[in-house]
C-alpha positions, 0 to 999 in steps of 0.5 A, spaced: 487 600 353 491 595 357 499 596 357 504 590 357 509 596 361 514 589 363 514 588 355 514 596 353 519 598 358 523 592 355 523 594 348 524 601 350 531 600 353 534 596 348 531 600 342 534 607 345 541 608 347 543 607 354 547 613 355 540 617 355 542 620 362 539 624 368 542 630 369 546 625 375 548 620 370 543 614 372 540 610 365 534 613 364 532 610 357 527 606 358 523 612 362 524 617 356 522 610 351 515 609 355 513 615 356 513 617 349 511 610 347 505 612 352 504 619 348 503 616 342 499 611 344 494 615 346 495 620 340 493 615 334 488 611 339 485 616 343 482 611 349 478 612 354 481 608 359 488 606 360 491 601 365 499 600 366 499 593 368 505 589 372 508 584 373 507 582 381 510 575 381 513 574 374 514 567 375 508 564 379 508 558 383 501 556 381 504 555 373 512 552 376 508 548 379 505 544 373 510 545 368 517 546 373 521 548 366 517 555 365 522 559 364 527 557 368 532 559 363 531 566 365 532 565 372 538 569 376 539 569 383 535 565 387 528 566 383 529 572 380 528 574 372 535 576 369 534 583 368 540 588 365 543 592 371 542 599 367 534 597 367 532 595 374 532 602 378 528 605 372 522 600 373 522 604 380 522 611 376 517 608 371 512 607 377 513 614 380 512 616 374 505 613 372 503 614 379 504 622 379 501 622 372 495 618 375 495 613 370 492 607 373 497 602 374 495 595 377 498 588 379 496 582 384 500 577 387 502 571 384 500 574 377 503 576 372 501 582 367 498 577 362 494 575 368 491 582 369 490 584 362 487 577 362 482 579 368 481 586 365 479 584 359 474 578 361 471 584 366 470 590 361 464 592 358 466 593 350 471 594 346 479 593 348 486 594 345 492 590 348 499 593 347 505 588 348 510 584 344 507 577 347 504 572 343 500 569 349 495 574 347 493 573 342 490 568 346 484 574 347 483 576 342 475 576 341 472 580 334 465 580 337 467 585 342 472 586 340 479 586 343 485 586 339 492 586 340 496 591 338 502 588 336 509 592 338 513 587 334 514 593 328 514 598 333 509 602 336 507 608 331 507 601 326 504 597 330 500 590 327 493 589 329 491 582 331 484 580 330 482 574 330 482 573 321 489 575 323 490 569 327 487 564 322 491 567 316 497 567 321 497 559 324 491 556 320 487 556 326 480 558 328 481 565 331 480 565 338 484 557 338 491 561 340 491 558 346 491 550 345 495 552 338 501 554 343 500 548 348 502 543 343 507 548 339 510 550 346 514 556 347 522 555 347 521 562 351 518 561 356 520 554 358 514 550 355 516 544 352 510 543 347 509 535 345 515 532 342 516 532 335 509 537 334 511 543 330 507 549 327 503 546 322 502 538 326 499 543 331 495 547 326 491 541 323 490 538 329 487 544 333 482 546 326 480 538 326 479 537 332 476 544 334 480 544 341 485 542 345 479 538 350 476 535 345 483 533 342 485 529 348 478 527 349 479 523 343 486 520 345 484 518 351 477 514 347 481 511 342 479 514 336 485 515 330 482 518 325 484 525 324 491 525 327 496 527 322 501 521 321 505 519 327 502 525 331 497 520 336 504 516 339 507 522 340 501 526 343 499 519 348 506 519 351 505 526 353 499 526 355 501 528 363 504 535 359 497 536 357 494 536 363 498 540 366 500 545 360 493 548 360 493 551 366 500 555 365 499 557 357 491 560 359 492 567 362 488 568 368 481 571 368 480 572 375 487 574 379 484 578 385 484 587 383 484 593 387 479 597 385 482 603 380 479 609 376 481 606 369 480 613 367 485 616 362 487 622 366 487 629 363 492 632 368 496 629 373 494 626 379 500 629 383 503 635 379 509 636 385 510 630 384 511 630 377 515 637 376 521 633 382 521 627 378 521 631 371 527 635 374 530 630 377 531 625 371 531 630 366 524 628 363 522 634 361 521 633 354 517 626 354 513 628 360 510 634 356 509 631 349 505 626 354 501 631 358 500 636 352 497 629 349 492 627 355 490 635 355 487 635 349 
């Protein structure tokens, strides 16, 4: 099981109230969501091995450098991301926490944790359940292995399983084909602009009667009209740079540099004085215990 943990602890803090204090006053929201979350996760799927992946860089250069506009809405200061001031001393706690539980948490420079959960899956032997609330991916997903998603968009104890029929049924598009689809569609929450004036549906048709994005361009660049839907061919040929450039900032990477790690879901805490300072520091009692009683048994 990997875990989008930037988008877990995200959706953590603005589910449960800030005013979830330590016992010194700090937010500690977000660390009390996660650690549940976590808990339940492994309670109703009972993984073998558990990694906490993490964004080293949450805005690599290699992807602004082919699309200038990737997510630069979401830049404050210099080039950091905009991330709400109750949360950003949490994510420290958050790491202490994973590290003294001894649960794998992994991240490499210049890549985000898409990357490493891009890397993770490319390199596992079987089966693999991703958590996150990222569309991205779904760009995974792979039934004959399988690797699913599993979707937070309804909650963690309600999550939706994304397979590839579930991708099909979504957008019309062969299961496996996410990616391409999301390049021409674009994604306004990333800054990727997508081809003007290709929705959902022009991207769908064009995926499902070409197969793919690189035959798609290859029948662009060789002059053939047929199987574009009206006005689409004008509009993907004055975008043509786009498409070059996009693929490589959509594909999330399957070789970003990893540090070797026991993968191994923990039966007790790597670091248990750790954890008992951390606990009594932070008031977590009672989520690190719904956790630990879970890893035990």
């Amino acid at each position: 099981m990997l875990l989008d943990t930037p988008s877990l602890y995200f959706r953590a803090f603005f589910g449960i109230p800030e005013s979830i204090k330590a016992p010194d006053g700090s937010p500690v929201n977000a660390v009390r969501g996660l650690i549940d979350m976590i808990a339940t996760l492994v309670r109703q799927h009972s993984p073998t091995g558990l990694v906490a992946t993490m964004d080293a860089d949450w805005r690599p250069a290699f992807r602004v450098a082919a699309i200038p506009t990737y997510k630069a809405h979401r830049v404050a200061h210099g080039d950091t991301e905009v991330v709400p001031d109750a949360l950003v001393p949490q994510i420290a706690v958050i790491e202490e926490v994973l590290d003294a539980l001894g649960i794998a948490r992994l991240e490499s420079p210049g890549y985000e944790a898409d990357d490493v959960i891009g890397t993770l899956t490319h390199r596992a032997p079987g089966a693999v359940d991703i958590v996150t609330g990222d569309r991205d991916l779904f760009q995974l997903v792979d039934d004959a292995r399988p690797v699913r998603v599993l979707y937070t968009v309804r909650g963690i104890r309600n999550l939706q399983v994304v397979d590839e029929a579930f991708v099909t049924a979504k957008y019309g598009i062969p299961g496996r084909s996410y990616a391409d689809f999301a390049t021409l569609r674009g994604d306004p929450s990333d800054g990727l602009p997508g081809v003007s004036g290709v929705g959902e549906k022009t991207a769908a048709a064009l995926i499902t009667r070409f197969g793919s994005l690189q035959a798609l361009i290859e029948a662009l660049d060789a002059g053939v009209t047929e199987g574009f839907p009206a006005g689409s061919r004008t509009k993907l040929a004055a975008a043509r740079d786009y498409l070059d450039a996009a693929p490589a900032v959509v594909a999330v990477a399957p070789d970003a540099p990893l540090p070797d790690a026991d993968l191994t879901l923990p039966a007790k805490p790597r670091d248990p004085e750790a954890l008992v300072r951390l606990a009594d520091r932070y008031g977590l009692d009672g989520p690190l215990n719904r956790l630990l009683d879970v890893l035990n048994g």
